[in-house]
MINUKE-699242 format. One record per residue (C-alpha): residue in one letter; x, y, z. Coordinates in steps of 0.001 Angstrom, whole numbers, plus 500000, padded with zeros to 6 digits. Example, Ala and Ser with C-alpha at 12.3 -4.5 7.8 and 13.67 -1.06 7.14 Angstrom:
2
{vexpa A,{512300,495500,507800}}
{vexpa S,{513670,498940,507140}}
REM end
This chain:
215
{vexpa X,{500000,500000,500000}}
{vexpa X,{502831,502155,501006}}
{vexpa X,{504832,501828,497732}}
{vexpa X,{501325,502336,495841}}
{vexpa X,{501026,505634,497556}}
{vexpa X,{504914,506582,496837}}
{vexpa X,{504204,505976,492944}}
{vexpa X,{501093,507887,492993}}
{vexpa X,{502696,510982,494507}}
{vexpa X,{505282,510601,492173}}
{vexpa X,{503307,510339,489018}}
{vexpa X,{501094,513150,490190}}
{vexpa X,{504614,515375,490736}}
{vexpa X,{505811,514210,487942}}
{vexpa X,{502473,514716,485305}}
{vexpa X,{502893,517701,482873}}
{vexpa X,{499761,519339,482670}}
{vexpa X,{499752,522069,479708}}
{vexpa X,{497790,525743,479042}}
{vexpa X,{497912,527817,476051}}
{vexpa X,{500777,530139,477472}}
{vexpa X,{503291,527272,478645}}
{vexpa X,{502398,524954,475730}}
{vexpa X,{505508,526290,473505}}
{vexpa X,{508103,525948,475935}}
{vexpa X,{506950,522876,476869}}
{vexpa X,{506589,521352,473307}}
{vexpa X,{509712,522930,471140}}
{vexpa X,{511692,520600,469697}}
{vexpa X,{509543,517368,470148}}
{vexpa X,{507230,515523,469195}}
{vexpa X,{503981,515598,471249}}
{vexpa X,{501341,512871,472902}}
{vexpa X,{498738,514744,474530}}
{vexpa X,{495477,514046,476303}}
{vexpa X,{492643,516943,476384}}
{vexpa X,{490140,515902,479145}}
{vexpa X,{487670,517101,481181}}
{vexpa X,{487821,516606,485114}}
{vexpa X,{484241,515296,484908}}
{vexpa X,{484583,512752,482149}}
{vexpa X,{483912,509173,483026}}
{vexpa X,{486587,507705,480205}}
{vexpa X,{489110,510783,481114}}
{vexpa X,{488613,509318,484638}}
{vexpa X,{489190,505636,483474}}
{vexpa X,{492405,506337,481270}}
{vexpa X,{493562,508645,483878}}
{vexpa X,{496240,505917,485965}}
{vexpa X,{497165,504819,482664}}
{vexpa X,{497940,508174,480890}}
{vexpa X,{500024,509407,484051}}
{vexpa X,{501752,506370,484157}}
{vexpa X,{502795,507061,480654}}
{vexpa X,{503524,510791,481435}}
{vexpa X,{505931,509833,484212}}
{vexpa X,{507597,507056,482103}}
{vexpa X,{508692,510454,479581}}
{vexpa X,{509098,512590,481830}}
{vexpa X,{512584,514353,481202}}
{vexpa X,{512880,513325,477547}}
{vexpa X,{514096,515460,475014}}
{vexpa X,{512181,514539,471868}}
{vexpa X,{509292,513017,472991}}
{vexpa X,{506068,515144,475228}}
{vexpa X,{503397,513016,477457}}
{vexpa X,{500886,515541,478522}}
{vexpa X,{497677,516555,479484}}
{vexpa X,{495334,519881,478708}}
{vexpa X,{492839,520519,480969}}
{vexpa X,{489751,521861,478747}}
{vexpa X,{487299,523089,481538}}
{vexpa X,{490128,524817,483417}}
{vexpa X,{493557,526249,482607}}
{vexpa X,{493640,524884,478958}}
{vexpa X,{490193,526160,477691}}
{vexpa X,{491918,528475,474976}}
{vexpa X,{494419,525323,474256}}
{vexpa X,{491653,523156,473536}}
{vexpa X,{489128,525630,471766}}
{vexpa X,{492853,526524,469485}}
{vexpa X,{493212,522824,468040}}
{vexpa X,{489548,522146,467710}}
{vexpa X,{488240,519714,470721}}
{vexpa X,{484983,518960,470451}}
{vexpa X,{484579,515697,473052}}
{vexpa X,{487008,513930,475745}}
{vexpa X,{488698,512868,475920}}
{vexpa X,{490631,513900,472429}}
{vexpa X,{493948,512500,471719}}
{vexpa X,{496614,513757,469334}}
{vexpa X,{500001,513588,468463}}
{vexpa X,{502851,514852,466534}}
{vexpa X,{504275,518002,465434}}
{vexpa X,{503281,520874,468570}}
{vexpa X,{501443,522950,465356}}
{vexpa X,{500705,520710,463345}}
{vexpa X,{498300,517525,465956}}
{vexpa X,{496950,514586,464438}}
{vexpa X,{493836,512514,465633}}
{vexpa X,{494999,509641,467818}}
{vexpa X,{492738,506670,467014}}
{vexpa X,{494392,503725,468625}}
{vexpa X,{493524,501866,471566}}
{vexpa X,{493329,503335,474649}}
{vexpa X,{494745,500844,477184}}
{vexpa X,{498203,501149,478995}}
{vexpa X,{499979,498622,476609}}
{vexpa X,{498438,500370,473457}}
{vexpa X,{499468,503683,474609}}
{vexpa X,{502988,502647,475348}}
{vexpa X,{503204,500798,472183}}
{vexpa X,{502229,503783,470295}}
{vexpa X,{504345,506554,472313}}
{vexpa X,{507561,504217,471530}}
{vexpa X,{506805,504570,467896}}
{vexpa X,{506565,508717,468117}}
{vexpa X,{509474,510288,466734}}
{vexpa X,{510314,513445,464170}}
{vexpa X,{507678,514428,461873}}
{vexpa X,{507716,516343,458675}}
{vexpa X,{508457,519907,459674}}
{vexpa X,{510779,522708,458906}}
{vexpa X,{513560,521458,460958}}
{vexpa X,{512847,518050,459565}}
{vexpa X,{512312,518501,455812}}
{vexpa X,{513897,515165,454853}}
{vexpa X,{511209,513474,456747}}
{vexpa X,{508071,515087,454269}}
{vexpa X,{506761,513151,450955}}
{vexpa X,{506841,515106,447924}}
{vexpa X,{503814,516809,448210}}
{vexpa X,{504283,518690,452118}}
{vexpa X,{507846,518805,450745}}
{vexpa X,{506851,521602,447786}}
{vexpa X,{504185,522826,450286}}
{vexpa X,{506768,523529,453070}}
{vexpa X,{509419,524764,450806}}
{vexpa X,{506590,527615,449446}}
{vexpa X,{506130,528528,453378}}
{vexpa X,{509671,528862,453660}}
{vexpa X,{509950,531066,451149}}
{vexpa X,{507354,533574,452385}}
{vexpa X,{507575,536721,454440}}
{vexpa X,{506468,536674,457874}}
{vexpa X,{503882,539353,457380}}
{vexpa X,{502541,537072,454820}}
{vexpa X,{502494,533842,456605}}
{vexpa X,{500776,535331,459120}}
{vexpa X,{498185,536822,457208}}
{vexpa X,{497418,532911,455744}}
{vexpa X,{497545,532225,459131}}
{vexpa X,{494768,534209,460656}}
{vexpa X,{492840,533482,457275}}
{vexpa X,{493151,529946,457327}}
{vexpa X,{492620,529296,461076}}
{vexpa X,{488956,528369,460153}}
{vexpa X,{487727,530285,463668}}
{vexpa X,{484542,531837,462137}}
{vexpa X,{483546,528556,459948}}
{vexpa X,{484259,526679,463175}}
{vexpa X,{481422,529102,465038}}
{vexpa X,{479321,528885,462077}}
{vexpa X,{479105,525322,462209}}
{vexpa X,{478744,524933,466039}}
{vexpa X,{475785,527941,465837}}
{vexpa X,{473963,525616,462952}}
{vexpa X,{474432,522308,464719}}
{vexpa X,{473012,524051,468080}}
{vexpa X,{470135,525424,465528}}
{vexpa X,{469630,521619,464079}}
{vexpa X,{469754,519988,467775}}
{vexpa X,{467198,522967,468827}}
{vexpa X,{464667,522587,466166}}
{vexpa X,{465157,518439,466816}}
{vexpa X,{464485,519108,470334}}
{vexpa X,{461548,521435,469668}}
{vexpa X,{459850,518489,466970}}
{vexpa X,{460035,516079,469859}}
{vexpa X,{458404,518243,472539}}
{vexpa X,{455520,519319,469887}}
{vexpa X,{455129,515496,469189}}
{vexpa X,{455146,514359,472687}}
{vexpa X,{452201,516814,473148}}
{vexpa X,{450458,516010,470527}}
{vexpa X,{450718,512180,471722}}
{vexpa X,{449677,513239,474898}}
{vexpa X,{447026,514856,473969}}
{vexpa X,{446018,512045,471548}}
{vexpa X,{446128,509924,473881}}
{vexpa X,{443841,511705,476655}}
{vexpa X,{441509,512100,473833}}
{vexpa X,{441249,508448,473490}}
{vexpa X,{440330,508219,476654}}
{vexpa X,{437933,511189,477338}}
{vexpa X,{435966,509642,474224}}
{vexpa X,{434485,506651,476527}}
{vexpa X,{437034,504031,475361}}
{vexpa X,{438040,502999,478827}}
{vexpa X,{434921,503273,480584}}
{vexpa X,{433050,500789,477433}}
{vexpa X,{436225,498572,478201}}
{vexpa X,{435254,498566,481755}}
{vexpa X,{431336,497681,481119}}
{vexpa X,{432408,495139,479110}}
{vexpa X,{434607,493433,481171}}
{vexpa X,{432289,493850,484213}}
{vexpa X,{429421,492562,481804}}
{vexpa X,{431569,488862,480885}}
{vexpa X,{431860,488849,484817}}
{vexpa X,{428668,488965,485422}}
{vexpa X,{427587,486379,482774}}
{vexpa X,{430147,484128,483600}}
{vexpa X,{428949,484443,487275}}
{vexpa X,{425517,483009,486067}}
REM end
């Protein structure tokens, strides 16, 4: 029990726990493995011992980031950045550049997969891009910052993002608002059914076969 409790403290001293502002000091130079939860997520909760056992297994390398980004609390702005929409979300790989994680999410298939993480196609890393990011990069290179982050702020995708959360909350509403209008009218189907007689004739019936049956 002791040694339990030693290894818990430890992970929990140990676990790297990211925001928006210490995200790029914490993730230059390596390739990322990161967990956005939500403190009140039953699967967060369940992974949990497993993805702080991983964190503290990493802990101190130099080219490889365990972490997690709290989405209700101090990594909101993280979270609502790279576009997480349920928890938990998993991704991995270049700090700007996260991929969808969509392996298993058990201790041994975490492990298995963090062992495999290494460079990624990047600007530091150009050998490691196919053809196609390779001509893509080499264009980015070769633009002024002013310009890059013009594409940037253009590209982000922020407003189309809103505009398709505000028409999926408009969908969900007018779903919501069909079911209640149904529900009434069942309702109210149904207690015309019975205001017309229907159970009361049901009930002289029956009490009628009684009676005959009593004869």
């Amino acid at each position: 029990m002791a040694s339990r409790a030693i290894l818990s403290c430890l992970v929990l001293a140990t676990a790297k726990e990211l925001t928006k502002e210490t995200w790029d000091e914490a993730a230059s130079g390596k390739t990322v493995f990161v967990k956005f939860f939500a403190p009140w997520c039953g699967h967060c909760k369940k992974m949990k011992p497993d993805w702080d056992k991983l964190m503290m297994e990493y802990e101190g390398s130099s080219n490889v980031l365990i972490a997690d980004v709290d989405c209700v609390g101090s990594g909101k702005s993280k979270c609502e950045e790279v576009g997480v929409r349920g928890y938990p979300t998993i991704k991995y790989g270049d700090p700007d550049d996260l991929q969808d994680y969509k392996g298993g999410r058990s201790f041994n298939d975490l492990s298995t997969f963090a062992k495999g993480l290494g460079p990624s196609c990047g600007p530091s890393t150009p050998e490691l891009c196919d053809a196609a990011k390779k001509k893509m990069l080499d264009e980015f290179m070769a633009m002024d910052s002013a310009k890059r982050e013009a594409m940037i702020k253009e590209n982000s995708g922020e407003d189309e993002m809103e505009k398709l959360e505000s028409g999926f909350k408009t969908f969900v509403e007018g779903l919501q608002k069909q079911y209640q209008e149904s529900s009434d009218k069942k309702d109210a189907d149904v207690e015309a059914i019975k205001s017309s007689g229907l159970g009361l004739l049901k009930a002289v019936q029956n009490y009628a076969k009684k009676q005959k049956d009593d004869l």
